[in-house]
N, C-alpha and C positions, 0 to 999 in steps of 0.2 A: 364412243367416248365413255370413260370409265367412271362410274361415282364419284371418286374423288375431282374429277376433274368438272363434271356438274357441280358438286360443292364449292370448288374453288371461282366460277364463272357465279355462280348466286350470290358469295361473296363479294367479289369484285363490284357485281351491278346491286348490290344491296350498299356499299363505302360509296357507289356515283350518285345512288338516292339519298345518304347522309351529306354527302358533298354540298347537294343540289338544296336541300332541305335546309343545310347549316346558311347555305348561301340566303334563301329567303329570308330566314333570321337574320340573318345582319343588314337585311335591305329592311327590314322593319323597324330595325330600331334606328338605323339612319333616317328613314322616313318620319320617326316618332320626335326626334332630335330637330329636325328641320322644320315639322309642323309646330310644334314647341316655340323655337326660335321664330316663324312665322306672326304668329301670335304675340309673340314676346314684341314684337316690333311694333305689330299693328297698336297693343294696350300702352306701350311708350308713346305713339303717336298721338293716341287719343286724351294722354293724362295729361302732355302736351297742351292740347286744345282746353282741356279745363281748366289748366293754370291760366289761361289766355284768358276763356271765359271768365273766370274768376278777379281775376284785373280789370278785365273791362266795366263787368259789375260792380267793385269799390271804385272807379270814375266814373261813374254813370250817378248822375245825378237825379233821372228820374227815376220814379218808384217804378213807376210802367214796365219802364226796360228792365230796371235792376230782376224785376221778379222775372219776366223772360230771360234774361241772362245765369237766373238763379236754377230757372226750369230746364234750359238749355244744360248744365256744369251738371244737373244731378239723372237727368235722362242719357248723358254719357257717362257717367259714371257704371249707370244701369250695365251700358254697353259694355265697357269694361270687366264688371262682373261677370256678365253674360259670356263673355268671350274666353276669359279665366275658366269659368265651370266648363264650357264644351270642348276648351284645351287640354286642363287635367284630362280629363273624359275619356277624351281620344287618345292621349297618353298614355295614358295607364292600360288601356285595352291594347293599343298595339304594344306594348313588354307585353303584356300577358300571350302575347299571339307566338311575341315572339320566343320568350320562355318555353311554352309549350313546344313550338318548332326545335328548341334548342335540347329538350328532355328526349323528343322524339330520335335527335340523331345521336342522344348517347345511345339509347336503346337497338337502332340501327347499328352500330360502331360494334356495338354487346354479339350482337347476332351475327354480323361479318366473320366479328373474330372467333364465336363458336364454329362457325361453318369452317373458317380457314383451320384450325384445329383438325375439327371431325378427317379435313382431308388432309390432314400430314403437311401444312403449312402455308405460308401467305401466299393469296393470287396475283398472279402478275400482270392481269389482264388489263 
C-alpha cells in the first residue's frame, strides 16, 4: 500500500473517531437536558407540597401542629434548594463534558483533512 493511501485510511478512521466522539456529545447534552427537566419535575412536585403545607397550616388552629406544619413547608423547601444546587451542578459539568468532546472533534475533523490533503484528496473508506 502506498503513503498516500495509509494517509487516506488514518483519515477516514480519524472522521469515525470524530463521528463517534461528536456522537457522545450530543448523548450528553441530551442526558444534561433530561436530568434538568428530571429535576425540574421532581422541585414542581415538592413546591406543590408546600403550598399544601402552607394551607394547611393557615387552617390549623393549633399552635402545635401550625409549628410542625411550619417545620415540615421549610425542611422542603431545604429539599428544593438542595435539589436546585446538585441539578445546576450536574448541568453545567455534563456541557462542559460535552463542549470539550465537541472542541475535540473539531481538532479531529482539522487533522482528517490535513491527512486527506498530504495524500492528494478525500478518503473514501
Amino acid at each position: 500500500m502506498a503513503v498516500k493511501d495509509h494517509l487516506k485510511v488514518a483519515a477516514a478512521n480519524i472522521r469515525r473517531a470524530a463521528n463517534d466522539l461528536g456522537t457522545e456529545a450530543t448523548n450528553l447534552r441530551r442526558e444534561a437536558g433530561q436530568k434538568k427537566r428530571d429535576a425540574d419535575r421532581i422541585m414542581v412536585s415538592k413546591s406543590t407540597k408546600v403550598r399544601s403545607v402552607e394551607q394547611d397550616m393557615k387552617r390549623s388552629e393549633d399552635d402545635n401542629q401550625r409549628r410542625q406544619k411550619q417545620t415540615e413547608a421549610q425542611q422542603t423547601e431545604q429539599q428544593i434548594s438542595q435539589i436546585r444546587m446538585q441539578s445546576n451542578k450536574e448541568h453545567e459539568q455534563l456541557l462542559r463534558e460535552a463542549k470539550s468532546k465537541e472542541a475535540e472533534v473539531g481538532g479531529l475533523k482539522n487533522r482528517a483533512s490535513d491527512l486527506e490533503s498530504k495524500a492528494g484528496g478525500p478518503s473514501f473508506l
